[in-house]
N, C-alpha and C positions, 0 to 999 in steps of 0.2 A: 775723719775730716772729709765733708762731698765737696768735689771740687768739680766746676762748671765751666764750662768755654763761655764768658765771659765777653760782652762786645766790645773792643775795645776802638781799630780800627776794618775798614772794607777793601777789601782789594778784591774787584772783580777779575771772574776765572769765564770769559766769554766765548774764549777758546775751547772748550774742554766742552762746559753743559749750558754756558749761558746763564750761572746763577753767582750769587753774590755770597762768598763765602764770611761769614763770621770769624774771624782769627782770635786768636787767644791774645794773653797778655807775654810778653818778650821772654817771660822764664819757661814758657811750655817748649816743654818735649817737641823737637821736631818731627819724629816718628807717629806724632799723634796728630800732627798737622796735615804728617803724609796722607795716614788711613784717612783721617777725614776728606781730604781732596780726593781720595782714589775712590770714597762713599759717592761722594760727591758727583763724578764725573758716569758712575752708572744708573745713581736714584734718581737725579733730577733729572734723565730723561721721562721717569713716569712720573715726575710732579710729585715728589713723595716727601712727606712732612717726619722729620725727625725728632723726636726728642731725647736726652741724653742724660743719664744719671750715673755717676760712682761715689760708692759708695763705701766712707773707711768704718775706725770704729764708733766715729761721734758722727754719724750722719746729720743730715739738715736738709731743709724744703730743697726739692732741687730745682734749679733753674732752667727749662728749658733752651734749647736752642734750635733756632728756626731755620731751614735755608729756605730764603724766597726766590723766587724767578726773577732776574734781572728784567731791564726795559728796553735788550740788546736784540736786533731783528732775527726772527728765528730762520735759520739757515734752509736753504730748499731742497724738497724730497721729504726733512724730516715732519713725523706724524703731530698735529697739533694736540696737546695733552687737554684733558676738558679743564673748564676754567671753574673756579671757584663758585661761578653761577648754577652751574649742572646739577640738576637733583641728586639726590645716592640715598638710597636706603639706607634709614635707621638704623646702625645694630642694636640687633637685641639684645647683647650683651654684653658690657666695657671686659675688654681681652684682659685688661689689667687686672683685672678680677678674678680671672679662671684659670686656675691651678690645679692641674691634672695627678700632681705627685704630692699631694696637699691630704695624706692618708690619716695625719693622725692629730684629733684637736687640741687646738690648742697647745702644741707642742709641737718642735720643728724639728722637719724630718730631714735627713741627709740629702744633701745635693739638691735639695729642692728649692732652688732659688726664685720661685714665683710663691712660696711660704710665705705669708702674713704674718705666721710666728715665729720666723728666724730674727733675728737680731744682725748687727753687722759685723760684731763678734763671732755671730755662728759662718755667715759666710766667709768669712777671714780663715776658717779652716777646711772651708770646701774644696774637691781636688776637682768638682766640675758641674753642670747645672745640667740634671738629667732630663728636664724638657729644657730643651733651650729656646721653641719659639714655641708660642702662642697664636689662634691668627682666629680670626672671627669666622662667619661662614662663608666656606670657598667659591659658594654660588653668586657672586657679588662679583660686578665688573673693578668696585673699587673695596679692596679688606684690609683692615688694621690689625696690623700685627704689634704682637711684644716679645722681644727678644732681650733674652737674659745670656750674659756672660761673667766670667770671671775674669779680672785685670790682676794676673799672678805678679808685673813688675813692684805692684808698688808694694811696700811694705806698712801691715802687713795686708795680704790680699782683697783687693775689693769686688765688689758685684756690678756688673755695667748692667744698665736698665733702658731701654728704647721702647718706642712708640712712632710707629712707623704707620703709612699708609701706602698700600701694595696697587700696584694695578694689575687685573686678571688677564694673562696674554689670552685668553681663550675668548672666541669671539660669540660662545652659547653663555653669557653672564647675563645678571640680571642686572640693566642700567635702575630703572625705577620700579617700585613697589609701590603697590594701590591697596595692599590690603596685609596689612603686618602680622596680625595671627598666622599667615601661611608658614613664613620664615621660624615658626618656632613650634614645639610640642604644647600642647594647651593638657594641662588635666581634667579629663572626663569628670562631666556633671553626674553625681551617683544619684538615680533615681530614689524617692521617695514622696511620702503622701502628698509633699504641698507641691512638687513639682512634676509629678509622671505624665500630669494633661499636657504642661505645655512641651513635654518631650516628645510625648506623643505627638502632637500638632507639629515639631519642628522637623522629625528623623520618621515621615510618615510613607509611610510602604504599604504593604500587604496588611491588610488587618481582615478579619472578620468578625461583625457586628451585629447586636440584634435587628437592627432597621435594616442591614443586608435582606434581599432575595434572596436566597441558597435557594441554588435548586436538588432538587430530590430526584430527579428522574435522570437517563442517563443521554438524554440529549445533548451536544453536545456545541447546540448553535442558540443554549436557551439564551433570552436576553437577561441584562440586568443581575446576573451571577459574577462574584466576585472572579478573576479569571487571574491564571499565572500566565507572563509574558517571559518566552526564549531571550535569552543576551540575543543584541544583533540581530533582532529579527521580530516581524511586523504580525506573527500569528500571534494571537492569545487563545490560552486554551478554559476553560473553563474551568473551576474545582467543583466535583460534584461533593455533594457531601451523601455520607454514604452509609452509615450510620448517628443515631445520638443515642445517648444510651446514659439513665439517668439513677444516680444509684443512691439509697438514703441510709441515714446515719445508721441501719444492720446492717448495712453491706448488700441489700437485696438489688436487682438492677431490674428495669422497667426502661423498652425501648418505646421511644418517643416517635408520634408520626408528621406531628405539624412542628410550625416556627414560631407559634405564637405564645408557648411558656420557656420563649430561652433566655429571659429577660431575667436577670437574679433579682432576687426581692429578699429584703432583712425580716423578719418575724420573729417575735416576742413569745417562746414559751416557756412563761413564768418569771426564774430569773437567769433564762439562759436566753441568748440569742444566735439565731438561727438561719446563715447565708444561704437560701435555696441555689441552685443552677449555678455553680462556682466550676470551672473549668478546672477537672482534673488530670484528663490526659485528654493529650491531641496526636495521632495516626495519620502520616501524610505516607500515599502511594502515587511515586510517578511513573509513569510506561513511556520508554523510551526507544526511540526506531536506533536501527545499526550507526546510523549519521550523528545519534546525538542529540537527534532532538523530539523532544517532550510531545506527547501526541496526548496524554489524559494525565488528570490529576482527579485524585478521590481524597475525602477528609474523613475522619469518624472521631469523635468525639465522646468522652465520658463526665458528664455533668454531677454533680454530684450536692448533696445538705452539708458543713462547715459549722460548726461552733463554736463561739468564742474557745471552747476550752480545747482545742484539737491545735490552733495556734504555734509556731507557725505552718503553714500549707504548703507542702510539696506536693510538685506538678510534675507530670512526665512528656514527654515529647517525645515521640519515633518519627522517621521518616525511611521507605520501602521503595527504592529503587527496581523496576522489572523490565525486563526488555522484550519488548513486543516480540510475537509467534513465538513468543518460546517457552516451557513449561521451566519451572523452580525444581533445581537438582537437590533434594534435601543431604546433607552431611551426617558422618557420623562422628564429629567433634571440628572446629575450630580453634588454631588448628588440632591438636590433639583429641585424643579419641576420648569418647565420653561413656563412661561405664553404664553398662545395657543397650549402646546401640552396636546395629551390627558392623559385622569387618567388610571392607570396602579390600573385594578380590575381583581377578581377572586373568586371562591369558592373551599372550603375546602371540599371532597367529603365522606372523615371520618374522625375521631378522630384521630389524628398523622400523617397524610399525608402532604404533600405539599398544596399551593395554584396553581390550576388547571389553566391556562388563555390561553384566544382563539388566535391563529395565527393572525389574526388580529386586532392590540393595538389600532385601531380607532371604533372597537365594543366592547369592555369588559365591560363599560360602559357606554348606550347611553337612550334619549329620544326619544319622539313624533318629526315626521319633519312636520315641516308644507308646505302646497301645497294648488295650486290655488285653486283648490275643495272646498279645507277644509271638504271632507269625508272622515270618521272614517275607515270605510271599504274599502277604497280604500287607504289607506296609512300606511293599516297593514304591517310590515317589512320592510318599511321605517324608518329608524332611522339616529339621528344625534348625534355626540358623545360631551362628555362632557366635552370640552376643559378648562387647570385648568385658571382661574382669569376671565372666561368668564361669565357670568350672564347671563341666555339664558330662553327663555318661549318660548311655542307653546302649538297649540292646535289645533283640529279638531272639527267638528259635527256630532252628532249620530241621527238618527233618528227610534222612536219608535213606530209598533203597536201593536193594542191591540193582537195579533198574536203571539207576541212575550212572552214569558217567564221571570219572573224575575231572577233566577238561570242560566239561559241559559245567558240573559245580563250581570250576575255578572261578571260569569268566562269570557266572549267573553271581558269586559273593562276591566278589570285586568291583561288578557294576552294583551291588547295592551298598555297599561299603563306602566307595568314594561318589554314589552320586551322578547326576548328568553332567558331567563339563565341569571335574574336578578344575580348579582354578590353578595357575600357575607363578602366580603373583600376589602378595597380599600389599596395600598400602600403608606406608609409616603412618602418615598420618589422616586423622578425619575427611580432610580436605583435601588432600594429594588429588592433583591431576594426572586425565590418562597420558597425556602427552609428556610427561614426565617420567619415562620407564627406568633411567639410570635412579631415579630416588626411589623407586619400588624397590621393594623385599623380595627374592626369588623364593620358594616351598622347595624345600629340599625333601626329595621322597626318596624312602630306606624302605625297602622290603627285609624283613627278619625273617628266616625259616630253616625249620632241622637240616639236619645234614642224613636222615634215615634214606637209606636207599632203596629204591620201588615202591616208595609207599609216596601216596597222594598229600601233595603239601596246601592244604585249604585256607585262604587267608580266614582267621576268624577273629581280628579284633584291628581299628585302626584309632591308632593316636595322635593326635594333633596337639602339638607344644608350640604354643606363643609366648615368645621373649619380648617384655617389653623394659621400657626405662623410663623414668624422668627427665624430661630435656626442658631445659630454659632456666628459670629463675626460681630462685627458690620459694620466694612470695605467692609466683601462680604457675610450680609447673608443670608441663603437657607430657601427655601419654604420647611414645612412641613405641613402636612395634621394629624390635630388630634383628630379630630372626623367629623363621616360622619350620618346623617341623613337620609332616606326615610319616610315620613311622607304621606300614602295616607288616602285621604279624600272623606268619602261616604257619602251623600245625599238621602234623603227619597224621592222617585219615586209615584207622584200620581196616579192612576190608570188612562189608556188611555180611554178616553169616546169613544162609539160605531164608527166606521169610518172615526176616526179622527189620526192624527200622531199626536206624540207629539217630539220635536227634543232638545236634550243635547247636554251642552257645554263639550268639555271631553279637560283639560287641561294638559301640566306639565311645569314645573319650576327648575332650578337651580341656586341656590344663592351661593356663596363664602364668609366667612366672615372673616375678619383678627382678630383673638384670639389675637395678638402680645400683651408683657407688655410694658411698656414704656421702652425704652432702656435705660439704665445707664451705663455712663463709669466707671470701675473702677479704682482704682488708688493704686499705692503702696505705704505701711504707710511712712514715713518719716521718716530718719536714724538717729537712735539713736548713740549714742558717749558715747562708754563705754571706756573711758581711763583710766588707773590707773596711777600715779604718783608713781616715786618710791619710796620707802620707806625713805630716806635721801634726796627726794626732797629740802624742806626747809632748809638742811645744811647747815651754819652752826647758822642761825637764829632759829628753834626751837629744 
């Protein structure tokens, strides 16, 4: 049964807000007479329009109930409310309509009292309305709200339903709107054939075109070149174009020197047809000062033949950020290391400094190279670097007389062994910065050698072990390096009998090993189902 506050008679409350309350008929609850007078005395100071619905099991239209503004003089200090004259933005969306816990169609979901598919039956067993207000958009000096409640007195339980209008205490609201698309999300026009001109023409920015000037040279004040303009600021700089480069259906490419074939043209041959000068990739380079701002732009461009049968046409686009006076540090993986390029090593020259590494990334850390010789002495400062996943040996021969010194051979195989400026740090990854020394890898170096006594201990072979592992995702993951070995090995030197040479093998070695754990996929637990039932679930059985 919907039962309505009903007009029956007026008794003005002029005291309290100044407005003219509505009273029910003599059997109403006076508890509901209260709440509504106590509505009463907070809303109608913002002018707010109420409407009021409960609803049992046999609902019916419901009747609104209005409170108006008496015709009693408004009392002094207080703020005058705007009048029904005052424009107010449209909403774009009746609240009564928007139901946020409205998950399942056509079927009514628990406690969702703003359901269209509830019945009044179903609310009759709800234990509470899990959105209880609704409000339009908050940016609005005046918003219509709808609040949903439960009336648990009456038997059995009903749904109370409002339609209110709020006023925004906040004094940044928007009183009038000129232009109603702003107030809501519009869905994007998806380009195609009969409409891309006028999108172009509407959303028109940067284009480059055949009736463009491009210029070719690297002037930088030419006129009449399409030009890139900084945010916030009044230089434009030019785009040179800086290559074109035109490539036909073998795949052959022929670089282009003028602007007068960039025009694409369709040609018939036979029964194929044939889009000349179709944009297949575009190369943007900006140079940019320490400040940030854009000082050149260059474009290069790859045109290409298209035929019907190739359909449809994938395009590539790069753009190469560089920062002025300064050369391009090339990596040996992003970030992980990339099998065949070299190990990114250095040393730390004191206690809190950076890692130090040589101008050139293919000496930082290297081995013995080996040569047709195969002499020791002749292939001092020869060296071969130590490409990561590569497993690599060499060696030379030393040959010794008795003329010779054993301290003298210590240091002379030692420095050919480990090199100029054996390094002291290798980096996890490709791209590791030097300023990063806590994430570098220390080279732990182990000297191996007999225990014979008086006899000359010659390093003759050194061993480099790289541990590396899989880190990241399993989809795409990165080489890293997590421990790095130098291992050299010295041998006891019998003394050279009178006039004779004696000749060593002087080797080295680099092994890779993959530390990885076995990958596991994880998985997420399994959703649990925490429903509660409401409390008169079983009605009227238990």
């Amino acid at each position: 049964m919907a039962t309505t506050v009903a007009r029956q008679h007026r008794v003005t409350v002029a005291s309290r807000a100044g407005f003219d309350l509505a009273m029910g008929p003599p059997g109403l609850p006076p508890l509901l007479l209260v709440l509504l007078d106590c509505w009463v005395s907070v809303s109608a100071q913002a002018g707010a329009t109420l409407a009021v619905t409960m609803e049992g099991l046999n609902s019916a239209e419901p009747a609104p109930t209005t409170l108006r503004p008496a015709l009693s003089p408004r009392p002094p200090g207080t703020p005058r409310a705007p009048g029904p004259s005052s424009p107010r933005p449209t909403p774009v969306m009746d609240v009564a309509s928007l139901c946020g816990c409205d998950l399942s169609p056509a079927q009514c979901d628990v406690n969702c009292c703003c359901d269209p598919d509830c019945s009044s039956m179903d609310f009759s067993v709800f234990s509470c309305c899990s959105i209880p207000v609704v409000t339009g958009d908050s940016r609005f000096c005046s918003q219509r709200a709808a609040i949903y409640s439960l009336n648990f007195t009456a038997n059995p339980p009903q749904r109370v339903f409002k339609i209110v209008d709020r006023i925004n205490p906040s004094i940044f609201c928007i009183h009038i709107t000129n232009y109603k698309p702003a107030l809501s999300f519009i869905n994007p026009e998806v380009p195609d054939e009969n409409n891309f001109d006028k999108l172009m023409k509407t959303f028109d920015g940067f284009s480059l075109n055949a009736e463009a000037d491009v210029s070719f040279t690297d002037e930088s004040d030419a006129p009449n070149t399409p030009k890139y303009e900084v945010p916030n600021s009044q230089t434009k700089v030019p785009i040179t174009v800086q290559s074109v480069i035109v490539q036909s259906l073998n795949k052959t490419l022929t670089r282009l020197e003028g602007t007068d074939v960039w025009k694409p043209a369709l040609v018939d041959v036979g029964a194929v047809k044939i889009c000349t000068h179709v944009v297949l990739e575009v190369k943007y380079s900006l140079t940019y000062t320490d400040a940030g701002e854009i000082t050149k732009a260059g474009l290069s461009l790859l045109l290409g033949a298209v035929s019907d049968a190739v359909l449809p046409l994938q395009q590539k686009f790069e753009i190469h950020f560089i920062q002025q006076n300064t050369k391009p540090v090339p990596l040996s993986g992003n970030p992980g290391y990339t099998v065949g390029l070299p190990l990114a090593a250095g040393f730390q020259p004191r206690k809190g400094s950076g890692i130090i590494q040589t101008m050139n990334r293919y000496g930082q850390l290297t081995i013995l190279r080996s040569t047709a010789e195969q002499d020791c002495l002749a292939v001092e400062g020869v060296r071969a670097p130590v490409l990561f996943g590569y497993n690599m040996q060499s060696g030379c021969k030393l040959r010794l007389t008795r003329a010779v010194t054993c301290p003298l051979v210590v240091e002379k195989v030692k420095r050919l062994l480990k090199g100029q400026g054996f390094p002291d740090y290798v980096a996890p990854f490709g791209n590791s910065q030097a300023q990063d020394v806590l994430d570098w890898v220390p080279v732990r170096f182990v000297t191996q050698a007999s225990h014979l006594k008086d006899s000359c201990q010659l390093p003759v072979a050194l061993v480099i072990e790289v541990k590396w592992t899989k880190y990241g995702s399993l989809l795409n993951p990165q080489a890293k390096i997590v421990n790095v070995t130098a291992r050299l090995i010295a041998s006891s030197l019998p003394e050279t009998s009178p006039g004779n040479e004696r000749t060593v093998l002087i080797s080295t070695a680099v092994t890779f090993v993959d530390v990885s754990a076995p990958a596991e996929a994880g998985f997420r637990a399994r959703p649990t189902i925490n429903a509660k039932l409401p409390f008169n679930f079983f009605f009227p059985f238990v």
